[in-house]
C-alpha positions as CSV (number, residue, x, y, z in Angstrom):
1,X,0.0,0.0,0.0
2,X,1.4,3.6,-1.1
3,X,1.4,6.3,1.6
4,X,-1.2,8.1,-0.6
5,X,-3.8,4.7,-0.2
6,X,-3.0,4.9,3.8
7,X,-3.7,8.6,4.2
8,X,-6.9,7.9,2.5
9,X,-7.5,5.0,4.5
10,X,-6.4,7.2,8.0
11,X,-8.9,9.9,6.7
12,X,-11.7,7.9,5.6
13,X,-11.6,5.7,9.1
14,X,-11.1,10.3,10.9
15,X,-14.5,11.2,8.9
16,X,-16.8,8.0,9.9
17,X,-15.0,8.7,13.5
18,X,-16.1,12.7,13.0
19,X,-20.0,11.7,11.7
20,X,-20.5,9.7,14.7
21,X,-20.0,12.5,16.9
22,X,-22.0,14.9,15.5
23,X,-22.8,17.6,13.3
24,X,-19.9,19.8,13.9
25,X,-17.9,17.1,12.1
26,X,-19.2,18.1,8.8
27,X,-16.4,20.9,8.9
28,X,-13.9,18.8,9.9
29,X,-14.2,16.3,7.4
30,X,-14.1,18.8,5.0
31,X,-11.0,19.6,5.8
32,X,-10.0,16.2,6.5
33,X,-10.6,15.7,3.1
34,X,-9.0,18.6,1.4
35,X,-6.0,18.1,3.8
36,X,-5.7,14.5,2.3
37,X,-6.0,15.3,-0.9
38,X,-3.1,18.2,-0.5
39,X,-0.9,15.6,1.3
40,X,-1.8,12.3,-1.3
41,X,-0.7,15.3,-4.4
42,X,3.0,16.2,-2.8
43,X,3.4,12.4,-1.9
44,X,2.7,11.2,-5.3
45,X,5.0,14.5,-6.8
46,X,7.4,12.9,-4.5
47,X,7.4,9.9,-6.0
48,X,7.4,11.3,-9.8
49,X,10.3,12.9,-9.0
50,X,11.7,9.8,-7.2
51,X,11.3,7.5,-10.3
52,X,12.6,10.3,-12.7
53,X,15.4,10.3,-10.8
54,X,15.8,6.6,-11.0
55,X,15.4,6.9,-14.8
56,X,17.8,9.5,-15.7
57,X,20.4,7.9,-13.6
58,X,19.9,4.6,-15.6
59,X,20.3,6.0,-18.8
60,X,23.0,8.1,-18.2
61,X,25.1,4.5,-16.7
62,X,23.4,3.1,-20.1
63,X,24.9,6.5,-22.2
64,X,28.4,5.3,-19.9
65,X,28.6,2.0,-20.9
66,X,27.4,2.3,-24.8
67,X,30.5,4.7,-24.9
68,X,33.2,2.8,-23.2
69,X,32.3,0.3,-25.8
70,X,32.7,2.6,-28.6
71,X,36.0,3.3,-27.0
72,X,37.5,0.2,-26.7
73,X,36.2,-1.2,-30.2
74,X,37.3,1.9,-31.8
75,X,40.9,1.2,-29.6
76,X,41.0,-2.8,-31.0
77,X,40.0,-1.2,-34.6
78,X,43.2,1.1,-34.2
79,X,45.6,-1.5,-32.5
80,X,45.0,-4.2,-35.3
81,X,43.9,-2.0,-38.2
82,X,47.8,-2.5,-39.7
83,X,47.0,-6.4,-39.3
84,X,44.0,-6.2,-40.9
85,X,45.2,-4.5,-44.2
86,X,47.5,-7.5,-44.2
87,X,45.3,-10.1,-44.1
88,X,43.3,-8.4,-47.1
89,X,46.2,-7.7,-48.8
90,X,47.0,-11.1,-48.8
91,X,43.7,-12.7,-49.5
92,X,43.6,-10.5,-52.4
93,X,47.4,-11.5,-53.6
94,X,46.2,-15.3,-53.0
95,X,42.8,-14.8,-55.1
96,X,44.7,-13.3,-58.2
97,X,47.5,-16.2,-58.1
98,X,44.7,-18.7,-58.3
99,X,43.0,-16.7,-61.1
100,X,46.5,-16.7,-62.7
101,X,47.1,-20.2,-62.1
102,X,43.3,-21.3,-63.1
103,X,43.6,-19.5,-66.6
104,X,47.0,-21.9,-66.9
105,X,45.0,-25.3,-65.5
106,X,42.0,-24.4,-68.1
107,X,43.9,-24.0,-70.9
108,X,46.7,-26.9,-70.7
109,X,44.5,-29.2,-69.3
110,X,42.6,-30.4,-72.1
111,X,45.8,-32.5,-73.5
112,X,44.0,-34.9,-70.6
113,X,41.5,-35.7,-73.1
114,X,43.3,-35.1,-76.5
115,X,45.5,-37.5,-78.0
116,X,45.0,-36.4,-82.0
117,X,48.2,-34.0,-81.8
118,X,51.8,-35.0,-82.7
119,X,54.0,-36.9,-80.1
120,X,55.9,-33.3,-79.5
121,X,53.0,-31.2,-79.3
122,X,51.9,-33.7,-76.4
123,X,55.1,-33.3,-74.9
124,X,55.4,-29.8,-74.9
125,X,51.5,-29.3,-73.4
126,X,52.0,-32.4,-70.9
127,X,54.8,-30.1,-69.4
128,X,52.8,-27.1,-69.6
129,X,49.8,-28.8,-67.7
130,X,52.2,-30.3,-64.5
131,X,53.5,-27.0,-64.6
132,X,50.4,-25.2,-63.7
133,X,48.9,-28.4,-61.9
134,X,52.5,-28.1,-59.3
135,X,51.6,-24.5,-59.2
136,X,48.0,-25.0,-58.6
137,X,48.5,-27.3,-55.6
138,X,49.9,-24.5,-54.1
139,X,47.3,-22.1,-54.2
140,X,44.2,-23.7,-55.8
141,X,41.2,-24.1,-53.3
142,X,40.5,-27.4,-51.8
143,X,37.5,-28.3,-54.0
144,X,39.6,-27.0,-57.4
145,X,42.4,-29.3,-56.1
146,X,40.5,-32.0,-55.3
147,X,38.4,-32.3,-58.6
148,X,41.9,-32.0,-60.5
149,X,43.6,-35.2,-58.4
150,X,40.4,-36.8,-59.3
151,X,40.4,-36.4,-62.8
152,X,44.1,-37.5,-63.2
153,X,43.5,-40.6,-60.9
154,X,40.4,-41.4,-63.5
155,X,43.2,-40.5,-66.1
156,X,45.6,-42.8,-64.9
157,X,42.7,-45.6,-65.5
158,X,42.2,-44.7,-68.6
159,X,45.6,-45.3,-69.8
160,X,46.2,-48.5,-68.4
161,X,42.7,-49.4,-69.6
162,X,43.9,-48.6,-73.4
163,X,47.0,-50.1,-73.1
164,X,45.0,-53.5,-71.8
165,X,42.6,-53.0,-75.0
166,X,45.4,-52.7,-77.4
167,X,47.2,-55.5,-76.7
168,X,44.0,-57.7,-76.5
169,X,42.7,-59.2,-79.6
170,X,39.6,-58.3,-80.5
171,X,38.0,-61.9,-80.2
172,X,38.9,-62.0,-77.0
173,X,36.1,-63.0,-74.5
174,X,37.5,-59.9,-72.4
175,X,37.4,-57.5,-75.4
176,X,33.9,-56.5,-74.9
177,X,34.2,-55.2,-71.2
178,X,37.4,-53.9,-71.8
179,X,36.0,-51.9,-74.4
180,X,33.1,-50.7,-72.5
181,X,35.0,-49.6,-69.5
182,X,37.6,-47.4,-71.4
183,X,34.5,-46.1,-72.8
184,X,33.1,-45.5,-69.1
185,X,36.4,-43.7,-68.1
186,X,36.3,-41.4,-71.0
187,X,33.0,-40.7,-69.7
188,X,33.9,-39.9,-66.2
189,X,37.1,-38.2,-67.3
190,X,35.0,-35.8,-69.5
191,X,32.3,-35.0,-66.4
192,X,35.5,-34.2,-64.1
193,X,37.4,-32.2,-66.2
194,X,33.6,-29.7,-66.5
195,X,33.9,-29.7,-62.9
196,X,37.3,-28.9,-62.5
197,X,36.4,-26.0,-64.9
198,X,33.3,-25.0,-63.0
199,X,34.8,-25.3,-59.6
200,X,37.8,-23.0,-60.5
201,X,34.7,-20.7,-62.1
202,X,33.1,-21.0,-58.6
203,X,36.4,-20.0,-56.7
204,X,36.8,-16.8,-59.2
205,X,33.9,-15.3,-57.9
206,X,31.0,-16.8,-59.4
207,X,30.1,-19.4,-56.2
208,X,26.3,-19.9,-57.1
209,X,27.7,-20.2,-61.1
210,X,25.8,-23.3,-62.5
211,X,26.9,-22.6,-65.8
212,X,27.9,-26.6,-67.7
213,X,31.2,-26.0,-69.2
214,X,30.9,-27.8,-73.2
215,X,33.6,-30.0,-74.4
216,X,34.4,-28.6,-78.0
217,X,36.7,-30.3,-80.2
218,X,36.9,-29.5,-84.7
219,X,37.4,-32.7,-86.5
């Protein structure tokens, strides 16, 4: 109970007390009753100002504390803002070596799936392409690297699979399957070295990219 609900009370319990007695009371409670209502207005001003009080004081420690934070952010922001330029100066440096190193993968990779090119010209783009696949294990990200090492392991298949088909005779009860899994591998080979393409596309920039990368080759 509030002390303006227990001077009302007090007052209230004074007036019934007056009326009993007698007419002269009338007067009295009158004043009883203005009195009260003069002391139930400063005690409620009292506590208006009490809880204004209360309420500037918390948002002033509130205003405080909101800029001691900006302080010490704005103090970490200063202390590492040298370390931070380095670390985006080298993010950057690392994405344009594997750009640089992905235009080299894309374009000397396809000897993996040539083989209508003279013995020299093979040699020549068989060194360009470990080249730029030593280079790209260095800097290439891990799905880019991954999908390369898979295509040269499916690579690696394939060649021991034609060499097994050209030294089997074509009546051969073998012949058949042999025949249809250098056929698979050329397959698979094909479907790794797109995503190789589109993975590298992916890690240029283009993350959502969906774009299927087309095999084109000229009689």
């Amino acid at each position: 109970m509030t002390w303006s609900q227990q001077v009302s009370s007090v007052l209230s319990l004074a007036s019934a007390v007056l009326v009993s007695i007698g007419g002269a009371g009338a007067i009295l409670i009158m004043l009883s009753s203005w009195l009260g209502k003069v002391w139930a207005a400063r005690i409620l001003e009292r506590e208006r100002a009490e809880l204004n009080k209360s309420i500037e004081s918390t948002r002033a420690e509130l205003t405080s504390s909101i800029e001691r934070e900006k302080a010490t952010m704005a103090a970490f922001h200063e202390a590492h803002k040298i370390e931070l330029q380095e670390m985006s100066s080298k993010r950057l440096d690392a994405l344009n070596r594997r750009r640089d190193v992905y235009a080299r993968l894309a374009t000397t990779m396809r000897i993996l799936l040539r083989a209508d090119m003279s013995n020299e010209q093979q040699g020549t783009d068989k060194r360009a392409f470990l080249a730029a696949y030593d280079e790209g294990y260095l800097w290439a990200a891990e799905p880019v690297a991954t999908s390369v090492r898979e295509l040269i392991l499916t690579m690696e298949k394939k060649a021991s699979a034609d060499k097994a088909l050209k030294l089997m005779p074509a009546n051969a009860p073998e012949y058949v399957r042999a025949q249809a899994e250098v056929k698979s591998l050329d397959a698979a080979a094909r479907e790794l070295y797109q995503r190789c393409l589109l993975e590298m596309r992916k890690d240029c920039g283009f993350p959502d990219s969906a774009a299927e990368h087309r095999i084109v080759s000229f009689a």
